[in-house]
VONU-89258 format. One record per residue (C-alpha): x, y, z; residue in one letter. Coordinates in pm, 1 decimal, always signed. Layout:
residues N
[[X, Y, Z], 'A']
...
END
This chain:
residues 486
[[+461.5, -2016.4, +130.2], 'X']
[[+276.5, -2338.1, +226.0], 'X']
[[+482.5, -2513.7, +487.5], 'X']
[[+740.2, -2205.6, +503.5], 'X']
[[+866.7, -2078.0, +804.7], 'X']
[[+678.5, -1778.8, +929.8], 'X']
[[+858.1, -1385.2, +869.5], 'X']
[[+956.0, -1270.1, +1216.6], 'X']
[[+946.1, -948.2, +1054.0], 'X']
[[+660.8, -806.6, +766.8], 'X']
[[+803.6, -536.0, +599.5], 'X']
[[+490.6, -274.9, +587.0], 'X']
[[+341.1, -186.1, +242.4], 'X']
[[+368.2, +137.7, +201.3], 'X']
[[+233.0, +358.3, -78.0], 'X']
[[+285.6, +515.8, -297.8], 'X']
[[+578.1, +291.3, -395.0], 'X']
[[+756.2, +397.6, -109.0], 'X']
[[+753.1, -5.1, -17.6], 'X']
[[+885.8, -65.2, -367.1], 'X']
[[+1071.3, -373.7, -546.7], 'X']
[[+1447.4, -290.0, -392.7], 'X']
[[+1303.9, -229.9, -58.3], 'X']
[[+1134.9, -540.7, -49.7], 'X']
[[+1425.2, -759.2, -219.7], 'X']
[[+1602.7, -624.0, +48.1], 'X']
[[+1417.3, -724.6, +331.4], 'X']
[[+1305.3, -1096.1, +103.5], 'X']
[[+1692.4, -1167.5, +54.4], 'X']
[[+1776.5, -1110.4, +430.6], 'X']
[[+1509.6, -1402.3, +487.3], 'X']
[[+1237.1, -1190.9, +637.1], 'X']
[[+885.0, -1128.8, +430.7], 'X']
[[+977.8, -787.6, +179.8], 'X']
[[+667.8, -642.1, +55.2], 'X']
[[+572.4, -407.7, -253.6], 'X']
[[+295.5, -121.3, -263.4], 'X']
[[+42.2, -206.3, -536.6], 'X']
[[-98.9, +162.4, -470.5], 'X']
[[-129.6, +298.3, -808.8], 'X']
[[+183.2, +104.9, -941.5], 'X']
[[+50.4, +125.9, -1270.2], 'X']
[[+87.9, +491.0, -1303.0], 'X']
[[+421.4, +461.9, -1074.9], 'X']
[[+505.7, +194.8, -1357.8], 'X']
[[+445.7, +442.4, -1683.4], 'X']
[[+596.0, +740.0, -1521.9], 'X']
[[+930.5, +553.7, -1468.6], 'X']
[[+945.8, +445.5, -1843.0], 'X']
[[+871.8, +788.9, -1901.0], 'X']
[[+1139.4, +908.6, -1727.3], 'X']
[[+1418.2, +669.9, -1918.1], 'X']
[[+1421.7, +381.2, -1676.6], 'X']
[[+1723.2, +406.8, -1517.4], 'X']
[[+1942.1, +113.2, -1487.9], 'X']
[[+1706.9, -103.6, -1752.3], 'X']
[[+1556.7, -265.9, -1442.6], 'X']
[[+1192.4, -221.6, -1613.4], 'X']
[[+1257.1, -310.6, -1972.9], 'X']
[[+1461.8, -611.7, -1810.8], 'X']
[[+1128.6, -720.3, -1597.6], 'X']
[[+948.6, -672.7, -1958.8], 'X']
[[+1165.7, -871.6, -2082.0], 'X']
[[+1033.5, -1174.3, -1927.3], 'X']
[[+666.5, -1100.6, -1940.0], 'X']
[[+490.7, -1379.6, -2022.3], 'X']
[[+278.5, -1202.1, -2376.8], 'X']
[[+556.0, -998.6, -2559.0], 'X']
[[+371.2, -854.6, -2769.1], 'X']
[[+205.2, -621.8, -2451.7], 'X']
[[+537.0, -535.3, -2299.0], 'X']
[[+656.1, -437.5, -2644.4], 'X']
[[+352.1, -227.5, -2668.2], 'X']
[[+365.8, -58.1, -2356.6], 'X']
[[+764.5, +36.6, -2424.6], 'X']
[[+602.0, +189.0, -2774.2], 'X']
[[+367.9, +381.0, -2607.7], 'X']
[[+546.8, +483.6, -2304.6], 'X']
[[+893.3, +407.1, -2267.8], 'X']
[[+1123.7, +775.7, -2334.3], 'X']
[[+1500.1, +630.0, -2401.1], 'X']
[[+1631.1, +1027.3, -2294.1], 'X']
[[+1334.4, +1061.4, -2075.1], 'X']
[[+1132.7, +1314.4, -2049.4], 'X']
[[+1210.3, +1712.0, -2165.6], 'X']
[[+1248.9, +1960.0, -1866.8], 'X']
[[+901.4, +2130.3, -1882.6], 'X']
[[+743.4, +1788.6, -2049.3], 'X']
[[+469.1, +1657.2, -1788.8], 'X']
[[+399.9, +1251.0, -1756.4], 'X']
[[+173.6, +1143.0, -1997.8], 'X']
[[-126.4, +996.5, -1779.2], 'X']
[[-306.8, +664.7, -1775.0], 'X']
[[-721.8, +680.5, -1838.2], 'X']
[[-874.6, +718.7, -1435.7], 'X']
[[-1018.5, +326.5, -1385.3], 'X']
[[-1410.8, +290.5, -1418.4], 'X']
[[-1577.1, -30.5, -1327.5], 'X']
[[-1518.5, -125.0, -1702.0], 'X']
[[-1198.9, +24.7, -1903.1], 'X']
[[-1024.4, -129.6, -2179.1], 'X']
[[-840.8, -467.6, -2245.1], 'X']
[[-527.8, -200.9, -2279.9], 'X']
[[-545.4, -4.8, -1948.5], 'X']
[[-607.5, -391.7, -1783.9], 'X']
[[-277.0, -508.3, -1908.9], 'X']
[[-83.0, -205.8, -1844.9], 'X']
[[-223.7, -255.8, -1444.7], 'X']
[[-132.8, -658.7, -1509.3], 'X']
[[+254.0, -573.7, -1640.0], 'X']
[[+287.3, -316.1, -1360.9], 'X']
[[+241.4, -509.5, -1121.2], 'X']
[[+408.5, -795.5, -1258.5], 'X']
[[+714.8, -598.3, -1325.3], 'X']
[[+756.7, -496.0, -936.2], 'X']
[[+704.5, -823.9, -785.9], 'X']
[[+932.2, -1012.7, -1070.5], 'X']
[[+1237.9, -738.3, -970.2], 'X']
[[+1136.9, -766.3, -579.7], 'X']
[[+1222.4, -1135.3, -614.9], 'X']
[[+1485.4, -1140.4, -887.0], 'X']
[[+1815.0, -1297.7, -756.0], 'X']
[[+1723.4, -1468.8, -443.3], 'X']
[[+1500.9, -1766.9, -304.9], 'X']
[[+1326.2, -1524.2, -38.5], 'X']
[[+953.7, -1452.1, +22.3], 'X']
[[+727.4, -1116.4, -118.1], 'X']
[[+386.0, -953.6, -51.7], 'X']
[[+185.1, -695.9, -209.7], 'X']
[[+10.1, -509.6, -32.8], 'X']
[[-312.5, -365.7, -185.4], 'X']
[[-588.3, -122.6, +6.4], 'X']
[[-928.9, -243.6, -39.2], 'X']
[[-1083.1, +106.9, -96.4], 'X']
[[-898.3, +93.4, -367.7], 'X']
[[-1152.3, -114.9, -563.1], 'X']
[[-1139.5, -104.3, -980.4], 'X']
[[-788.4, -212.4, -994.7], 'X']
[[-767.8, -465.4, -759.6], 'X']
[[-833.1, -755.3, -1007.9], 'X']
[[-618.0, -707.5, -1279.9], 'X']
[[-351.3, -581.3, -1008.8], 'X']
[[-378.4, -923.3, -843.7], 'X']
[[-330.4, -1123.3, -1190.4], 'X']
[[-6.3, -913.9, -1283.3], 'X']
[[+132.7, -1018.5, -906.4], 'X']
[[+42.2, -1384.6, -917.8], 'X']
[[+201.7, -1432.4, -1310.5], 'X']
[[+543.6, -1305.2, -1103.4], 'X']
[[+477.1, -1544.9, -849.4], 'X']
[[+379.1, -1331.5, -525.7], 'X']
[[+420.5, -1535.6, -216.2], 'X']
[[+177.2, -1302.3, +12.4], 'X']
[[-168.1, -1092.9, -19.1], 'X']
[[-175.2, -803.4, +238.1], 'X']
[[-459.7, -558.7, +202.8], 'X']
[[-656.5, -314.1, +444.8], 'X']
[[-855.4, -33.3, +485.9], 'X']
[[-1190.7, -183.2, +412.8], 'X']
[[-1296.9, -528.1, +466.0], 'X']
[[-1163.5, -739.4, +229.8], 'X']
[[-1398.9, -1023.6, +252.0], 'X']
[[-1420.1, -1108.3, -116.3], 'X']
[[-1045.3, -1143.6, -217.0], 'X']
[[-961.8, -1496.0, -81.8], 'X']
[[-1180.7, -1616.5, -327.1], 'X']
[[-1055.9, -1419.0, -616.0], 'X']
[[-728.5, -1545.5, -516.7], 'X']
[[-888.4, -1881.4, -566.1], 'X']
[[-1019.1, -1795.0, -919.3], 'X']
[[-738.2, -1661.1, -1010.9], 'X']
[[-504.0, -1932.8, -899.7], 'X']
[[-678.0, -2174.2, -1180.8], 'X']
[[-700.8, -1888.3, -1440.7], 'X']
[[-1061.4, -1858.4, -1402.4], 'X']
[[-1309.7, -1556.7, -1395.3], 'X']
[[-1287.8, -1345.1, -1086.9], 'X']
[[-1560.2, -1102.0, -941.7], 'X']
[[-1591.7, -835.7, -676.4], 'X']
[[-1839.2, -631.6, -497.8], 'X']
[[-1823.4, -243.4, -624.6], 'X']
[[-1925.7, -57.0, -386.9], 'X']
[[-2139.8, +285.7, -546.1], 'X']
[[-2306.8, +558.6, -346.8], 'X']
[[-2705.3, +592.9, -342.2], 'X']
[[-2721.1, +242.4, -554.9], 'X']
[[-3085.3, +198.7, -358.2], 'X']
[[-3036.7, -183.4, -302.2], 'X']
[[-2881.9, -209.1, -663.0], 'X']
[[-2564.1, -430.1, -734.4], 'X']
[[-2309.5, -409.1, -914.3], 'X']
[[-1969.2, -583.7, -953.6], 'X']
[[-1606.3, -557.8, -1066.8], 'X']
[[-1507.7, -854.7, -1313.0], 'X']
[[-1184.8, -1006.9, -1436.6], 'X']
[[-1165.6, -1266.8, -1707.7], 'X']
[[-796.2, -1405.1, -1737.0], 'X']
[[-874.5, -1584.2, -2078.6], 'X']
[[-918.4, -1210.5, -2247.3], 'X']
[[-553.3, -1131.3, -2196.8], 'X']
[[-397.0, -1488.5, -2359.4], 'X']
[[-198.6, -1581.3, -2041.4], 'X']
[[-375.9, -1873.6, -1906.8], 'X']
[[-95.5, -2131.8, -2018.8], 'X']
[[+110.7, -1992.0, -1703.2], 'X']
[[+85.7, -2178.9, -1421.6], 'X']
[[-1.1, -2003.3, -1066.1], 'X']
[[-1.4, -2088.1, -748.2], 'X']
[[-240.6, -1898.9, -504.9], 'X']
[[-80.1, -1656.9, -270.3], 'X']
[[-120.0, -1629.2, +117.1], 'X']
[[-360.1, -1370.6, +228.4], 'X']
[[-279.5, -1159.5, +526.4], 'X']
[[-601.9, -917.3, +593.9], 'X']
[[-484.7, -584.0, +791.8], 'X']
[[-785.7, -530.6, +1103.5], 'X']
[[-759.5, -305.7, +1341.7], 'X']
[[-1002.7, -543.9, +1575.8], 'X']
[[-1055.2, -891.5, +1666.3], 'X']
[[-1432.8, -827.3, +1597.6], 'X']
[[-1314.6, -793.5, +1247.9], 'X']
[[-1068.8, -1089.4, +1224.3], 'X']
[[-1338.9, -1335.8, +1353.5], 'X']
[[-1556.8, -1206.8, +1089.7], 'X']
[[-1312.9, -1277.7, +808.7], 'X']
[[-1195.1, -1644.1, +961.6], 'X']
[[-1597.8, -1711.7, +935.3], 'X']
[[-1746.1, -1545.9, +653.2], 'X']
[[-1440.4, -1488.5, +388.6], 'X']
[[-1488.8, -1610.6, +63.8], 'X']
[[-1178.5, -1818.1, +77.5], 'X']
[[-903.0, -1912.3, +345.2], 'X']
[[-695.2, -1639.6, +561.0], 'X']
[[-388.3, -1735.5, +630.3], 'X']
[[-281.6, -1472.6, +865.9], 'X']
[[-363.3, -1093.9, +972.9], 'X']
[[-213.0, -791.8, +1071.1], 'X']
[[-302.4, -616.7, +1385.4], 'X']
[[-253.2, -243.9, +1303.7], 'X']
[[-311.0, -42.3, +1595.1], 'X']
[[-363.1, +367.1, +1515.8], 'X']
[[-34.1, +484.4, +1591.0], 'X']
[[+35.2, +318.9, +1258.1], 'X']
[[+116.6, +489.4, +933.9], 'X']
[[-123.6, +587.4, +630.7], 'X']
[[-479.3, +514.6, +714.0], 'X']
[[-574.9, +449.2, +1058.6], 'X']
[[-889.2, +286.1, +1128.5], 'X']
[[-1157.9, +537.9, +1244.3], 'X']
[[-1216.5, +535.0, +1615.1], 'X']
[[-1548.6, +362.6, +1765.4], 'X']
[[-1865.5, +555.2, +1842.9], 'X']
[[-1890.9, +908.0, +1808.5], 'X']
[[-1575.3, +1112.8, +1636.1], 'X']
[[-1423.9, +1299.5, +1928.7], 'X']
[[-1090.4, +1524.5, +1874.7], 'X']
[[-824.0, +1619.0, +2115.1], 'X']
[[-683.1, +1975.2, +2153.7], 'X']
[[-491.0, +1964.1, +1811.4], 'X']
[[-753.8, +1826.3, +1617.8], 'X']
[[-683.5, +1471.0, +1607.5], 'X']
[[-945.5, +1190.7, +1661.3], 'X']
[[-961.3, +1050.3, +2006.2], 'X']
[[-916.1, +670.9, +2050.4], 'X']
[[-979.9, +488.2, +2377.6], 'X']
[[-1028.5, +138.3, +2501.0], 'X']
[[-1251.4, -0.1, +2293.8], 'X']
[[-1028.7, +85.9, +1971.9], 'X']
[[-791.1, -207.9, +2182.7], 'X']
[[-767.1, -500.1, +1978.4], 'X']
[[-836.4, -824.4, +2218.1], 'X']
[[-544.5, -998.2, +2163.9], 'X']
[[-685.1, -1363.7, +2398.0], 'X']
[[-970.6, -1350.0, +2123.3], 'X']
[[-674.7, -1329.3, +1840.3], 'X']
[[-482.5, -1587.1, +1998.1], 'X']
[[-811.4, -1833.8, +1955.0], 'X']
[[-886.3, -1807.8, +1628.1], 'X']
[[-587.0, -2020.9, +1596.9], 'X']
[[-447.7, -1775.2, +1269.5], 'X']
[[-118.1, -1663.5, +1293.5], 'X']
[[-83.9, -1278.2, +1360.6], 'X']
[[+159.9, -989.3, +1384.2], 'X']
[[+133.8, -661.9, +1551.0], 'X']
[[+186.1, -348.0, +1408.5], 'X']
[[+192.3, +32.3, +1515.1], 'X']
[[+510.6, +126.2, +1747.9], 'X']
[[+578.6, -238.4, +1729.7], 'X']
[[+905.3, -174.3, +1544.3], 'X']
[[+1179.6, -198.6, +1805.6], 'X']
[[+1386.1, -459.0, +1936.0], 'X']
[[+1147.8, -421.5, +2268.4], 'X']
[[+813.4, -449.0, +2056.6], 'X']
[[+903.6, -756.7, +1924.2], 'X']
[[+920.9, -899.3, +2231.7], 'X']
[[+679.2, -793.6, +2340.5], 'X']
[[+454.4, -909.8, +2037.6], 'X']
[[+583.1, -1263.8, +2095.9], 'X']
[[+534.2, -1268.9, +2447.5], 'X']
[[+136.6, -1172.8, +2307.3], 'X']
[[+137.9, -1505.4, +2097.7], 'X']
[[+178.6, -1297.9, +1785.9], 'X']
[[+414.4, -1437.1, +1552.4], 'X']
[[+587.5, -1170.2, +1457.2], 'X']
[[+559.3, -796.0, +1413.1], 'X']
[[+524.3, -594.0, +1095.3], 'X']
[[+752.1, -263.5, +1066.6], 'X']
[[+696.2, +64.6, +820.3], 'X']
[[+843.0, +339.2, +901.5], 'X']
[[+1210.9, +203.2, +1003.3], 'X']
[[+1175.9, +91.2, +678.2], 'X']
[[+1041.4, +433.3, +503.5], 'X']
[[+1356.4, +599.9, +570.6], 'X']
[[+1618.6, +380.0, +472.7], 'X']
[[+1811.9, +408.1, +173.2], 'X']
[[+1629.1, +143.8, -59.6], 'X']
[[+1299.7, +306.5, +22.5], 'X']
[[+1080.4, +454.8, -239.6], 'X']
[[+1134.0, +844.9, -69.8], 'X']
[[+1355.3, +1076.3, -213.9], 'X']
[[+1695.5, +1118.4, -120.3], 'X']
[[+1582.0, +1472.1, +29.0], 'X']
[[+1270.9, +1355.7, +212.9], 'X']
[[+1506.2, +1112.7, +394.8], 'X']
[[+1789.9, +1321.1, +442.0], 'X']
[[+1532.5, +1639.0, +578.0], 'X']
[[+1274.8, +1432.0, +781.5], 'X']
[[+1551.2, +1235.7, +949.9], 'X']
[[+1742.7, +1573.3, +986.9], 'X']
[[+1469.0, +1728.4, +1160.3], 'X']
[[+1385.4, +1407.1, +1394.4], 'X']
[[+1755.1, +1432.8, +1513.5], 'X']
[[+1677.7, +1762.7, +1620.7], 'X']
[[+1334.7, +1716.8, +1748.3], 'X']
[[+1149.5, +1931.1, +1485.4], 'X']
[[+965.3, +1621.1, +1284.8], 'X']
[[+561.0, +1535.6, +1421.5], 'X']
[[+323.7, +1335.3, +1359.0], 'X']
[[-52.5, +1478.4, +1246.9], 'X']
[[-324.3, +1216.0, +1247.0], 'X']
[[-544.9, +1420.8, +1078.8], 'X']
[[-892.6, +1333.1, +1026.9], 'X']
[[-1014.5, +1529.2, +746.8], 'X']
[[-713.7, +1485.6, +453.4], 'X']
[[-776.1, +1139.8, +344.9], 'X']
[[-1096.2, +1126.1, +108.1], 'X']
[[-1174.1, +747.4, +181.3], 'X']
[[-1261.7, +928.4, +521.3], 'X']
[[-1026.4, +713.7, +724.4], 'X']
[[-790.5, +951.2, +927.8], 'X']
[[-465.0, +977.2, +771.5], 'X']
[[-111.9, +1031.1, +953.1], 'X']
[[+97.1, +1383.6, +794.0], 'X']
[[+454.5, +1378.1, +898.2], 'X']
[[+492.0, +1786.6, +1013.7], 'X']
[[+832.4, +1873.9, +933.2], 'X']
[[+1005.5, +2258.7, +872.0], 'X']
[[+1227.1, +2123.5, +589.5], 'X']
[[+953.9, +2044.5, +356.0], 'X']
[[+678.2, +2216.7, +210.9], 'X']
[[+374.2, +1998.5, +122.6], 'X']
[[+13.4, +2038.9, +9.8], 'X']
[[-208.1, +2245.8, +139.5], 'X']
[[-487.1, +2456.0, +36.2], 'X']
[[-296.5, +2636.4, -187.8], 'X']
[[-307.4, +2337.8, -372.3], 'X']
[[-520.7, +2405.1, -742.1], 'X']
[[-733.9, +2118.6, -719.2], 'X']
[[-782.9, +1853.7, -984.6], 'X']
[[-785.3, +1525.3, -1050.0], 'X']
[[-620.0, +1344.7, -1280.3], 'X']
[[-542.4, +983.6, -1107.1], 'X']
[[-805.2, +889.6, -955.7], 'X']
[[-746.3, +607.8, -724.6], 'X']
[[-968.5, +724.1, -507.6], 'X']
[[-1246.5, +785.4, -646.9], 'X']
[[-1565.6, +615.0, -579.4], 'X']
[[-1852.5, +504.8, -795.6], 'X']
[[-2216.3, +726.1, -718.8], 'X']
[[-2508.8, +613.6, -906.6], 'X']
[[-2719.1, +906.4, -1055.3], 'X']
[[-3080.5, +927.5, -1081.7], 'X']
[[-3050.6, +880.2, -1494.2], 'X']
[[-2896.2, +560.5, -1400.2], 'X']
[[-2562.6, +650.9, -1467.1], 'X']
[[-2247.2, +551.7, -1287.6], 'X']
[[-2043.4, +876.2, -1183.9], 'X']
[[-1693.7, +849.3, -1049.8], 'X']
[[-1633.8, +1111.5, -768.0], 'X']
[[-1340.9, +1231.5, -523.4], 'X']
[[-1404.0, +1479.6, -257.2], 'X']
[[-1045.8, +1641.9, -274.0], 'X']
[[-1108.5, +1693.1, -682.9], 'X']
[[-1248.6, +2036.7, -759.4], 'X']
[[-1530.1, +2143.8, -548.1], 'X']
[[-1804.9, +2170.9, -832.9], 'X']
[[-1742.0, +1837.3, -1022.8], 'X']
[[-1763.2, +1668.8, -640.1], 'X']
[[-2070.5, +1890.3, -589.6], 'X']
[[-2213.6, +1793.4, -965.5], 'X']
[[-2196.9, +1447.3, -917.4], 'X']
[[-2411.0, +1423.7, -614.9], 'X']
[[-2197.5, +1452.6, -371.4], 'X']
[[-2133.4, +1785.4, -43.6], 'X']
[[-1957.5, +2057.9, -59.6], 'X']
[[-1897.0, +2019.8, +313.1], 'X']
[[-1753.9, +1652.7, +257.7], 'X']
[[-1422.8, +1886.6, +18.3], 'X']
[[-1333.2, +2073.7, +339.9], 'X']
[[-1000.9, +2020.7, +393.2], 'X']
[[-961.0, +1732.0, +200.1], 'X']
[[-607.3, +1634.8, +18.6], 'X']
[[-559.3, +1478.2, -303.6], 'X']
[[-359.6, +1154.9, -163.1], 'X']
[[-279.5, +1041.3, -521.4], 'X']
[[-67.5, +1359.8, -666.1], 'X']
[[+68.0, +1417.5, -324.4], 'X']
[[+214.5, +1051.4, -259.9], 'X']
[[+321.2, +1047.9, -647.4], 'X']
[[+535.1, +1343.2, -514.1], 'X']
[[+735.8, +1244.5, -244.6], 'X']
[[+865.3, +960.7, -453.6], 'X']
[[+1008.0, +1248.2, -695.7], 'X']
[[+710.8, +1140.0, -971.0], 'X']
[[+528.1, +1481.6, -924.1], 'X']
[[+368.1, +1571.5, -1177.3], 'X']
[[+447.9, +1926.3, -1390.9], 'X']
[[+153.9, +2130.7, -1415.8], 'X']
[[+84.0, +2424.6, -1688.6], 'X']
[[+145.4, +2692.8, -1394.2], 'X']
[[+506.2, +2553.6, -1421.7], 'X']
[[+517.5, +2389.6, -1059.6], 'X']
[[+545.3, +2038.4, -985.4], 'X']
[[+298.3, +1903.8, -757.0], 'X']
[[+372.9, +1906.6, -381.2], 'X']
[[+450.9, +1600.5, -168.1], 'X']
[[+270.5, +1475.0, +112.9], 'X']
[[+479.8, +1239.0, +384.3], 'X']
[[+266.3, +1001.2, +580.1], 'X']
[[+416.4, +780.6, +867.4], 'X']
[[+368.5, +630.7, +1204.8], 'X']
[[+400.3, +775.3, +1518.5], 'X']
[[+717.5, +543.7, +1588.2], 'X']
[[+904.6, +856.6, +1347.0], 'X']
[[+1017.9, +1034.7, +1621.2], 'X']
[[+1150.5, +739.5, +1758.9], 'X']
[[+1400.8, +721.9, +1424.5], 'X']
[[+1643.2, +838.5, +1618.4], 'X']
[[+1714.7, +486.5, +1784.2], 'X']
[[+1787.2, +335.5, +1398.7], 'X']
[[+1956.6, +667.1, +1226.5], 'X']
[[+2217.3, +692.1, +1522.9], 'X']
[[+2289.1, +1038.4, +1400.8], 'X']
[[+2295.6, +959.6, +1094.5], 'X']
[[+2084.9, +1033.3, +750.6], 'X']
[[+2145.7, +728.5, +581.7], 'X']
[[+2092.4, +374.2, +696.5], 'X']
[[+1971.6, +75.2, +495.3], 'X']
[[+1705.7, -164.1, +514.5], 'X']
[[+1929.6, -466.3, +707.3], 'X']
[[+2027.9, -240.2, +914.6], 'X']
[[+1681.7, -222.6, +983.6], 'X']
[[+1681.1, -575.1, +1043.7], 'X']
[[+2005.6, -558.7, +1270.7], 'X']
[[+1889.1, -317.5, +1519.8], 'X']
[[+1484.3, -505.3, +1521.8], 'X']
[[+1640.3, -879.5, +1557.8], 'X']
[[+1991.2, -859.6, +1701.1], 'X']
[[+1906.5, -760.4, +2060.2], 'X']
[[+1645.0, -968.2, +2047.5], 'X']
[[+1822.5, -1283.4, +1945.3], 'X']
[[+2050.5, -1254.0, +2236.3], 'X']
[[+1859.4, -1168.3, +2489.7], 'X']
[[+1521.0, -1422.5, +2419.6], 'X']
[[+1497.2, -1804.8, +2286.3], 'X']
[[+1184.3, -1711.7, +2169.1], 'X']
[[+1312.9, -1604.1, +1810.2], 'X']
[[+1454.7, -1932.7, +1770.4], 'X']
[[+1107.7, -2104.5, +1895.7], 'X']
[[+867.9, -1844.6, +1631.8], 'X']
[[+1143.3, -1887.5, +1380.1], 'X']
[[+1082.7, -2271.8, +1338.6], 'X']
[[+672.4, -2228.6, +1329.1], 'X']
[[+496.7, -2355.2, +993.7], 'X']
[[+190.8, -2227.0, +849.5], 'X']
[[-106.9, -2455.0, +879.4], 'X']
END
């Protein structure tokens, strides 16, 4: 993207797959930045060949992945032509470890691949992935599969991603990449995540290194990263906490309002003078995604603004059919909320729940288990061992591994819930397929504005309603549209 103009409009990443390739060619084509979800794409990826992949778009990514001999052994091992028997559940990838086999790396490396390759099959536009730095044991491989289908854009969050700039560097030149892992009671210990291209025969492809967009929620946080990153940022995203998915917790002491949700005051503000002076380009995001907020962002100095849950609900969007047709059913008729609730995520970051009649989704009922594993964190044991832990898995192997049996209260399994509401649930024994969960911003309720009525819209629509009233009403589009990256 070196020298390109800058995206008015950054499509947000949202997971699981709901941001997925033909939402983001979508939004690429029309000439603003489309992004794709890297959330767990590799079990996303499996579960679709699994299911018969519909419409060949998979086996025709495969198709041009650059060691044959993988793709042909993934479609062996995974790939159903009829798909998948009625009462047959999805055949599950091993949970990641901070080592796992040459195998699981290159199924992570062709997933990814895949959904960046189809996100920018058949026009010249521009695509991100967006990746959550919590999200730690995949993050290399996932990276390598991205950059071998030519990802323009890096977008990742929830954490500090100080280290991937220079892993983007590494990677660039087909050279060994390492990261941080972050494990519980390691006592001053360290230990790392590592990535050897050369292992998987691919290094005869040439790469060029992607932007990299960090997601803050302060300017405390963006200095830090202009200073101290490992490599160069070339742009962030503000996300304020009216924002979708994981919100940032609140500063000082966790306070809740009267229906349980965190409080967040002044000094959660983002300074936007102090953005404006680190002389990075920025965009704005959380109830920025109106024709008004865009303005409004550019009257800020941002260059842009970056829009999710427009984008959740239109028809090339990752949600089912009935999750789009329901939620924006019950926004018409003022029955959908928004739940920042700060207990369900267990990365401990609040987490928005979209309340809505229409749809049952987890609760407690829920059987718990865990059988993903994204997030799971690494705990050190007093043997020496590494143990791998999730505080929504079942309450004894959290406890067993070290960690409280007050940290499980009320937590959600994120993983089999966002699996859901992209109609990938998975079939358990008891006959049931697991329940969705439905995460987005605030700015839902405000749906209303791009649905007109209606139940069905698609993504340039989107981009209609966002840029037309802006373009006639404010030379400023014209000015931000003709802005170069440094």
């Amino acid at each position: 993207m070196t020298g390109a103009a800058l995206p008015l409009i950054i499509q947000g990443g949202m997971g699981i797959a709901v941001s997925n390739w033909k939402l983001a060619s979508a939004v690429a084509a029309a000439g603003q930045l489309g992004v794709i979800s890297g959330t767990a794409l590799d079990s996303v990826f499996v579960r679709r060949l699994q299911d018969g992949d519909p419409g060949g778009a998979i086996r025709r990514a495969l198709a041009n992945f650059p060691k044959p001999e993988v793709a042909a052994e993934i479609l062996r091992k995974y790939f159903k032509p009829e798909g998948r028997a009625p009462d047959e559940p999805y055949a599950s990838l091993p949970m990641y470890k901070q080592a796992v086999s040459k195998f699981r790396e290159q199924v992570t490396i062709a997933a990814n691949y895949v959904e960046v390759w189809l996100a920018k099959e058949g026009h010249s536009g521009r695509v991100g992935i967006n990746l959550l730095t919590k999200v730690q044991m995949p993050t290399l491989p996932s990276l390598y599969g991205a950059m071998l289908a030519g990802v323009d854009v890096v977008l990742m969050g929830a954490g500090i991603p100080r280290e991937i700039p220079g892993a983007l560097d590494a990677l660039a030149v087909q050279a060994p990449a390492v990261l941080k892992l972050d494990v519980d009671q390691a006592a001053g210990q360290q230990f790392t995540l590592s990535f050897d291209p050369a292992e998987h025969g691919m290094t005869d492809v040439a790469l060029t290194r992607p932007q990299f967009y960090a997601i803050v929620s302060s300017h405390t946080l963006a200095t830090n990263l202009a200073r101290k990153a490992t490599g160069k940022v070339d742009g962030f995203i503000v996300e304020g906490a009216t924002a979708g998915g994981h919100n940032a917790p609140p500063r000082g002491a966790l306070q809740l309002n009267e229906r349980g949700e965190p409080v967040y005051g002044p000094r959660d503000e983002c300074d936007l003078a102090a953005m404006r002076e680190l002389g990075v380009p920025f965009w704005l995001a959380g109830s920025f995604g109106s024709p008004d907020g865009l303005q409004q962002a550019l009257r800020e100095g941002a260059a842009g603004i970056q829009v999710g849950t427009a984008f959740a609900y239109s028809d090339e969007s990752g949600f089912t059919a009935e999750v789009k047709r329901q939620v924006l059913t019950d926004v018409a008729e003022g029955k959908a909320s928004i739940f920042t609730d700060p207990r369900a995520s267990p990365t401990g970051f609040p987490f928005k729940v979209v309340r809505t009649p229409s749809i049952a989704q987890q609760d407690d009922t829920r059987e718990r288990c865990c059988d993903l594993g994204y997030l799971r964190t690494a705990a050190l044991r007093e043997d020496g061992r590494l143990v791998y832990r999730c505080s929504a898995a079942p309450v004894r192997d959290y406890t067993n591994s070290g960690g409280t049996e007050e940290d499980t209260v009320g937590r959600r399994c994120l993983c089999n819930g966002l699996m859901a509401v992209i109609g990938l649930g998975q079939l358990r024994k008891s006959g049931t397929v697991e329940p969705p969960m439905i995460t987005s911003g605030d700015y839902v309720t405000e749906l209303a504005h791009v649905a007109r009525g209606r139940t069905s819209y698609t993504a340039a629509e989107v981009l209609s309603y966002l840029l037309g009233e802006s373009a006639a009403s404010s030379g400023r589009l014209a000015e931000a549209a003709v802005a170069t990256t440094a």
